[in-house]
N, C-alpha and C positions, 0 to 999 in steps of 0.2 A: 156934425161929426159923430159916428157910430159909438159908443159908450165901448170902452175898453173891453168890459168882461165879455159882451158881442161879440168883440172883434177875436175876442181870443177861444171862441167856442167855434164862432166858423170859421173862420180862414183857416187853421190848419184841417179840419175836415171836410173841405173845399178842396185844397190842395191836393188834401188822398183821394176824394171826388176824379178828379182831373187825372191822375197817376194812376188809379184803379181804370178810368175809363181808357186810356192811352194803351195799358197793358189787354184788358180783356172786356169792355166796355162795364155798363150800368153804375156807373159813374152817378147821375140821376137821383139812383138808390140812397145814395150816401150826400147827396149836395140839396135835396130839398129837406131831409131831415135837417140836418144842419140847423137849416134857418130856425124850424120849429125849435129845435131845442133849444136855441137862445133866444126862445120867448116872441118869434115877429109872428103878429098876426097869418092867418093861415093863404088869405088873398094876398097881402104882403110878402109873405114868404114866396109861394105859387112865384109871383111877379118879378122880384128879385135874385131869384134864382136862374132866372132866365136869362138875365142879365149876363152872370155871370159863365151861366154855360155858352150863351152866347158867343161870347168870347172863347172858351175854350172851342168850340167846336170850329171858329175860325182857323184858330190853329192847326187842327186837325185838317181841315178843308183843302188848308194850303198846300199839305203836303201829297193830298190824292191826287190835286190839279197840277204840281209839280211832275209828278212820276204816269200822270196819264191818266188812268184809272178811271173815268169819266163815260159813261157811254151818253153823250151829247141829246140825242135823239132822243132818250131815252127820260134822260134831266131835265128837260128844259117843261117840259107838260108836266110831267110828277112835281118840279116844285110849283108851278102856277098851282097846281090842284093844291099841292099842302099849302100854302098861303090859304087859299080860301078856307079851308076847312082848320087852320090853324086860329085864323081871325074869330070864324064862328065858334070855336071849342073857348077860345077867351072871353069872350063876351057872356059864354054859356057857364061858366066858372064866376064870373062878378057875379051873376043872378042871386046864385045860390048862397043862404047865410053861413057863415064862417063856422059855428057851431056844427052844423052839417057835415062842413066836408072833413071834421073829425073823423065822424065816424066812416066817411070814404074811402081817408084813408087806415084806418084800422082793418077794413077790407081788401082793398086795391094794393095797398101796398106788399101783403105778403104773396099775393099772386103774382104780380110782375115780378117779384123776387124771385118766387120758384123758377118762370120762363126762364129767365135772365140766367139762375146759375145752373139750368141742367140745358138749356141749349147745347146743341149740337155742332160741331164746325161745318161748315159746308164744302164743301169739293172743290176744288183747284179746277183749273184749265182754261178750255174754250166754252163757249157760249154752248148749254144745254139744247138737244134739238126733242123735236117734239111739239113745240109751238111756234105756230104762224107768229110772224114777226108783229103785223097788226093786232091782233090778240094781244101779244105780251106788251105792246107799250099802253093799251086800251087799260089791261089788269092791272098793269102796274102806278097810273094815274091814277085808278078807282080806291086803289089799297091806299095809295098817298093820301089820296084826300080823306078819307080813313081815316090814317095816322094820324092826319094833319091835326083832326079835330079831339084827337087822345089828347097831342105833345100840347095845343092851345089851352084846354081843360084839367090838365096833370102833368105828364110828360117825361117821369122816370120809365125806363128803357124803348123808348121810341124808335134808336136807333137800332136797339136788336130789333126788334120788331121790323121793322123796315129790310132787313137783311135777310130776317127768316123769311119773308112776306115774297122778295125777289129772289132769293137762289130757289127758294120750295116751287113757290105755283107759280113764278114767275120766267123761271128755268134760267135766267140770267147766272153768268158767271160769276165766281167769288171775287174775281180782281175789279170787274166792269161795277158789279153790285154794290161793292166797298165806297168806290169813288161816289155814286149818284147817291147812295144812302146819306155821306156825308152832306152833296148839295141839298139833297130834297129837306134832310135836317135840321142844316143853319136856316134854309128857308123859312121851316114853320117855325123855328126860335124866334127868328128876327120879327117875324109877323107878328106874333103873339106878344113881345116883347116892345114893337110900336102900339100897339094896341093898349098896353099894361102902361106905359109911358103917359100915352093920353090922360088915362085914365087916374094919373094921380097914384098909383100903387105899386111904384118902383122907387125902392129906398138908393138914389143912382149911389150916393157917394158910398153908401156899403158895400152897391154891385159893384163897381168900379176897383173897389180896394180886393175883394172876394174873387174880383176877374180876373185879377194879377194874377191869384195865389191858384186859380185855377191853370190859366194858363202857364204857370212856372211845372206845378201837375203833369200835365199833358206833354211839357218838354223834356222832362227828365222821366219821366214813363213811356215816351216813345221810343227814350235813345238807349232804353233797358233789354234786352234780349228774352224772354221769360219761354220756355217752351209749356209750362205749367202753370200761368197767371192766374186761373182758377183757386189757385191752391194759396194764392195771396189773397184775391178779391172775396172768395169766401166767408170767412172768418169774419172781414172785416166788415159789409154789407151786413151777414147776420146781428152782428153785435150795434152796429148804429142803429137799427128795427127791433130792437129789443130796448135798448135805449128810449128808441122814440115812444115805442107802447108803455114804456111806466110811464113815460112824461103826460101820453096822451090819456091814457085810464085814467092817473092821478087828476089832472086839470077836469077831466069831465064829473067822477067822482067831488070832486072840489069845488 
């Protein structure tokens, strides 16, 4: 069982994880810090956060496939591709020492940041014309498997990415792009997250308690109206990456 003071650093920043993603995504931003900040190893953390977003991002899933949003044809190759590339981005993350991927993310992490809160919305409607249908499901595989091997390797804002990746050069629609974002998604979670299982480096019974508090997130963030969620998720992304940099200078320092 998770040591209390654990449990009481992430699960309620887990939660907002899931509530911030639900509203306006990069969820990610705010749920692998987390774990750093209550002290789990950095391949531990990586592992078990997967768990948990796992979970969340089910939730989310359910509701794209519910209301339609899926373009089939479209899903079903993009996740085969992110699996693979999802599996190899994991394995490609064990290699490396833990020490290291400090400084990774001291890096990575404020760029995906930046993406994540100056992205753009993408446009409403019917399916962009412009490209050959063969083309666009060819791109949109290649980008997957891409992605795959980010979300396997690190994995905060995969799912913007994946959005920006299809409405931009992919000219796929916002409704259609939404839905297969989410499948191609939980795909490379789940993948990467079998993989992290094997491997000994998922804390289950903390993912497990942390998966709740996400997925409680995601539900009560969904059923919120926000025309402005930027102007919540902001704020609070910032301040958890400022958090994490004294943790993470400090420990290195130290």
């Amino acid at each position: 069982m998770p040591e209390l003071t654990t449990l009481l650093i992430i699960c309620p920043l887990v939660f907002l994880a899931g509530f911030v993603d639900a509203i306006a995504g990069g969820g990610g931003l705010i749920s692998l810090p987390a774990y750093l900040l209550a002290g789990l190893p950095p391949h531990q953390a990586i592992a078990t956060n997967k768990m948990s977003s796992t979970l969340g991002t089910s939730a989310s899933t359910a509701r794209y496939l519910k209301n339609g949003y899926v373009d089939w044809q479209a899903a079903l190759p993009c996740m085969a591709m992110a699996i693979m590339g999802a599996n190899g981005g994991a394995r490609l993350i064990l290699l490396i020492p833990q020490q290291y991927i400090q400084y990774l993310l001291l890096v990575s992490l404020p760029v995906v940041a930046v993406v994540v809160l100056r992205r753009k919305p993408a446009g409403t409607g019917a399916p962009q014309t412009g490209m050959p249908r063969s083309r666009q499901l060819v791109l949109a595989a290649l980008l997957s498997l891409a992605l795959g091997v980010y979300d396997g390797l690190y994995g905060p804002g995969t799912g913007t990415f994946l959005l920006l990746m299809y409405t931009g050069l992919c000219k796929m629609s916002l409704e259609r792009a939404s839905g297969t974002v989410k499948l191609v998604n939980l795909s490379s979670n789940a993948a990467s997250l079998i993989l992290f299982l094997q491997k000994g480096q998922v804390l289950v019974t903390l993912g497990l308690i942390s998966g709740g508090f996400c997925l409680l997130g995601h539900f009560i963030g969904s059923g919120m109206m926000m025309k402005n969620g930027s102007r919540i998720v902001r704020p609070v992304i910032i301040t958890v990456l400022i958090l994490l940099f004294i943790k993470v200078i400090s420990d290195m320092a130290g």
